[in-house]
N, C-alpha and C positions, 0 to 999 in steps of 0.2 A: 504494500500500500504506500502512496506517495505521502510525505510528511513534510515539514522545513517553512520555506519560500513559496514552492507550490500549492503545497494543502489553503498556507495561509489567503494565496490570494484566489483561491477556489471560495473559501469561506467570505475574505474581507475584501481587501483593497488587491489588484492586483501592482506585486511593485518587479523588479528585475533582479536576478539573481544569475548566479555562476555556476552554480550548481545543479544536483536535483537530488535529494533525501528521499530512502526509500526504507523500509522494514520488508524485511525476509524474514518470516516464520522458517525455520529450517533445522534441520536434525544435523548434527556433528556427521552423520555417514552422510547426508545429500550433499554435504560442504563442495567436496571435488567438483561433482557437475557442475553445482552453480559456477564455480570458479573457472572451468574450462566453457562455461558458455558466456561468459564474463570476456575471457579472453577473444571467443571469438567475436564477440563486439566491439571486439576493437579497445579496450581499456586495460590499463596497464596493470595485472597483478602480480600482489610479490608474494608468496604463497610463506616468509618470514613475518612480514608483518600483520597477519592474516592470524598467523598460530598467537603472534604475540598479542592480541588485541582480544582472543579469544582466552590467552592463559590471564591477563589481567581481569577478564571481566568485563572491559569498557565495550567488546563487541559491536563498535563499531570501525569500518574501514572505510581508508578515503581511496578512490579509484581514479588515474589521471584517464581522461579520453587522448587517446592517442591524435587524434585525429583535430582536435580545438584545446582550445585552452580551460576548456567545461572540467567537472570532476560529478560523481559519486558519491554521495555517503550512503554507504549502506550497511542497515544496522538490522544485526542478526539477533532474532528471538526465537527463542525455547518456547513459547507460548503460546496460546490462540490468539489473535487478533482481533482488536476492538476497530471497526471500519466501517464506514458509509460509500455506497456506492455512488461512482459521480461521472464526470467525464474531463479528457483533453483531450484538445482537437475532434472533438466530436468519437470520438474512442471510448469506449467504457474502459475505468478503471474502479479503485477504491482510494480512498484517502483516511487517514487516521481521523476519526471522530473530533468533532470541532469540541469539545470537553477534554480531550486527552490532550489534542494540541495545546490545547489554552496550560494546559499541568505542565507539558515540558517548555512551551517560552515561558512560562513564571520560574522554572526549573535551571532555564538558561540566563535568566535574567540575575537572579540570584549568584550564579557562579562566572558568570564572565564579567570580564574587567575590562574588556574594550570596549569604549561609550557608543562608538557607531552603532557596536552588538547589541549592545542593549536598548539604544532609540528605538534600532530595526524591529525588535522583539518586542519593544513596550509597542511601539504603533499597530504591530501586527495583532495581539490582543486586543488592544481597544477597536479593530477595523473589525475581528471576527462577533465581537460581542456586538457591535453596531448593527454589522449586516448579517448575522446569523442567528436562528433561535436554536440557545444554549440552556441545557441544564443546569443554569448558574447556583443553584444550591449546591449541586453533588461537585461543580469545580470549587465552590466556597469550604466542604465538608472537605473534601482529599487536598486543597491548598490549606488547611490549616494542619493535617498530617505530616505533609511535607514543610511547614516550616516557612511558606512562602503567604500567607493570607496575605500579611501586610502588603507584600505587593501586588498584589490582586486588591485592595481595597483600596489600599494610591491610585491605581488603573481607575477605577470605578468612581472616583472621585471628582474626576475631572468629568462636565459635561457632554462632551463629544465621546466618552467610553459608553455611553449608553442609550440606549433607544430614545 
């Protein structure tokens, strides 16, 4: 399911990224395939940083495109996936749940220390809460789990964070 940059501007604002953030549900044996049909897409995998990103835990990897200057994140889960069906380009896909997004930029917002990052990530919450109907109770119950309400309640503060 597509996450990041694109979910958000599915949900909110559409803005310009480098990227494209994606979650792979996938088992440690499916790993290879993905990885060899990774490669024949044309993106560069290091199959060390791969192991290493799996033995930390952080389970996510960054994939350069051979072909442009674009990249990859793609972040590997053990889990079922929480997604809403949508589209690009007229395409069906899925995208992470405008709720779960909303938990990882409060999520992001809280650990990075680059202010651009964090603009991009506060504007992109206040655009999905604007233009999309959100289960704002259950991101209010799980961001006070996480440690994050306060900045979900700064977000919400200002006029333009909400309908």
């Amino acid at each position: 399911m597509l996450t990041g940059a694109l979910a958000s501007s599915y949900y909110g604002q559409p803005r310009t990224t480098m990227d494209i953030d994606v979650i792979v549900r996938i088992s440690r044996k499916e790993l290879p395939r993905l990885l060899t049909s990774l490669e024949k897409a044309r993106l560069e995998v290091n199959e060390r940083k791969v192991e290493s990103a799996l033995r930390t835990g952080y389970r996510i990897i960054t994939l350069k495109d051979t072909r442009s200057p674009h990249t990859v994140d793609i972040i590997l889960s053990d889990r079922p996936l929480r997604r809403r069906s949508g589209s690009i380009l007229r395409l069906p896909t899925y995208y992470e749940t405008p709720e779960g997004l909303l938990l990882t930029k409060l999520r992001m917002i809280k650990a990075t220390l680059d202010p651009e990052r964090v603009s991009k990530d506060r504007q992109d919450v206040k655009s999905i809460i604007r233009f999309t109907k959100v289960n704002l109770s259950a991101v209010k119950k799980n961001a006070k789990k996480e440690t994050t309400a306060d900045i979900l309640a700064d977000l919400l503060s200002h006029p333009k964070a909400t309908r």
